[in-house]
N, C-alpha and C positions, 0 to 999 in steps of 0.2 A: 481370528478376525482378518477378513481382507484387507490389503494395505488398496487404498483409495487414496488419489491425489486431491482431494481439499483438505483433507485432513491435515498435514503435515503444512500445507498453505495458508490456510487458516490460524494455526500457531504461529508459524513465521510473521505472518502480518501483524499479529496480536502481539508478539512479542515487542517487535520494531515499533509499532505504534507508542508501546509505553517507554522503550528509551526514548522515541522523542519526544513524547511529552512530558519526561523527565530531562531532557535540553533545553527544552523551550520555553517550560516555565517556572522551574529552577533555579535558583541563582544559585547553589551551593555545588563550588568545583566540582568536591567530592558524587555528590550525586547526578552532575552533567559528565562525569565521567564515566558512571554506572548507566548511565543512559545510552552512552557509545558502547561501553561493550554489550549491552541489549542488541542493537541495533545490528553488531558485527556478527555475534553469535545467531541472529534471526539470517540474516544472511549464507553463516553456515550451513545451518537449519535447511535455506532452500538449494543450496551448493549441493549438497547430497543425496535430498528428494530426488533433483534434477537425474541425478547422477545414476542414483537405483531406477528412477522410470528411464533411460536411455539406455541402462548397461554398460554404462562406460565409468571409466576412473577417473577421469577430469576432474567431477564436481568434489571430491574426496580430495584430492591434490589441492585442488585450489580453497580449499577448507584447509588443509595444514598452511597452506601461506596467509590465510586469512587470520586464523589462529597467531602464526609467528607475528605480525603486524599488532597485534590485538597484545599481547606480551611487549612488547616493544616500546608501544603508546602509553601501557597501566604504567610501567617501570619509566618511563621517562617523564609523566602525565604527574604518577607522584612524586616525584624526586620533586620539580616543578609547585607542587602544590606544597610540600612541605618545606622548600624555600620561600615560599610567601607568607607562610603560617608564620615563620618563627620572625619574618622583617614587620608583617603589618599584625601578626594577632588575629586574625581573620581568613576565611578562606569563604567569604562571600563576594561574588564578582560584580557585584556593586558598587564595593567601596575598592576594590583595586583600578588604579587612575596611577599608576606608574607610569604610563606609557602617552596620558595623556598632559603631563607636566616638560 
């Protein structure tokens, strides 16, 4: 099969579309969080395309830093979510109003 560039365009979009539509109308951390790495991975996704249609290493590099970033936020993102779990019982961003007291 030819590699053709909508293809791999077309997925990255599709993919990103649904982490943010699992941000946006989501209240539940856990799955606004699954929605971010949708979004980060869709972006890898075109970091590479780019990368193989130019011939260069960039988009690949800059896909391992996106990666590292992407590990960094889950491990920080949950430590975070399950400090609120065990204070309020809940990990719906609804009823967290910590910040607003």
């Amino acid at each position: 099969m030819i590699f053709q560039l909508w293809m791999p365009l077309v997925l990255a979009v599709m993919i990103f579309l649904i982490g943010l539509m699992g941000v946006i109308f989501r209240r539940n951390l856990l799955i606004m969080m699954m929605g971010i790495e949708l979004m980060l991975n869709a972006s890898n996704l075109l970091f590479v395309t780019f990368s193989k249609i130019h011939q260069r290493v960039d988009g690949e590099v800059m896909s391992i830093f996106v990666m590292a970033i992407a590990a960094a936020e889950a491990a920080a993102g949950l430590g975070l979510v399950i400090a609120l779990f065990r204070t309020l019982k809940t990990v719906n961003s609804d009823s967290i109003q910590l910040l607003r007291d």
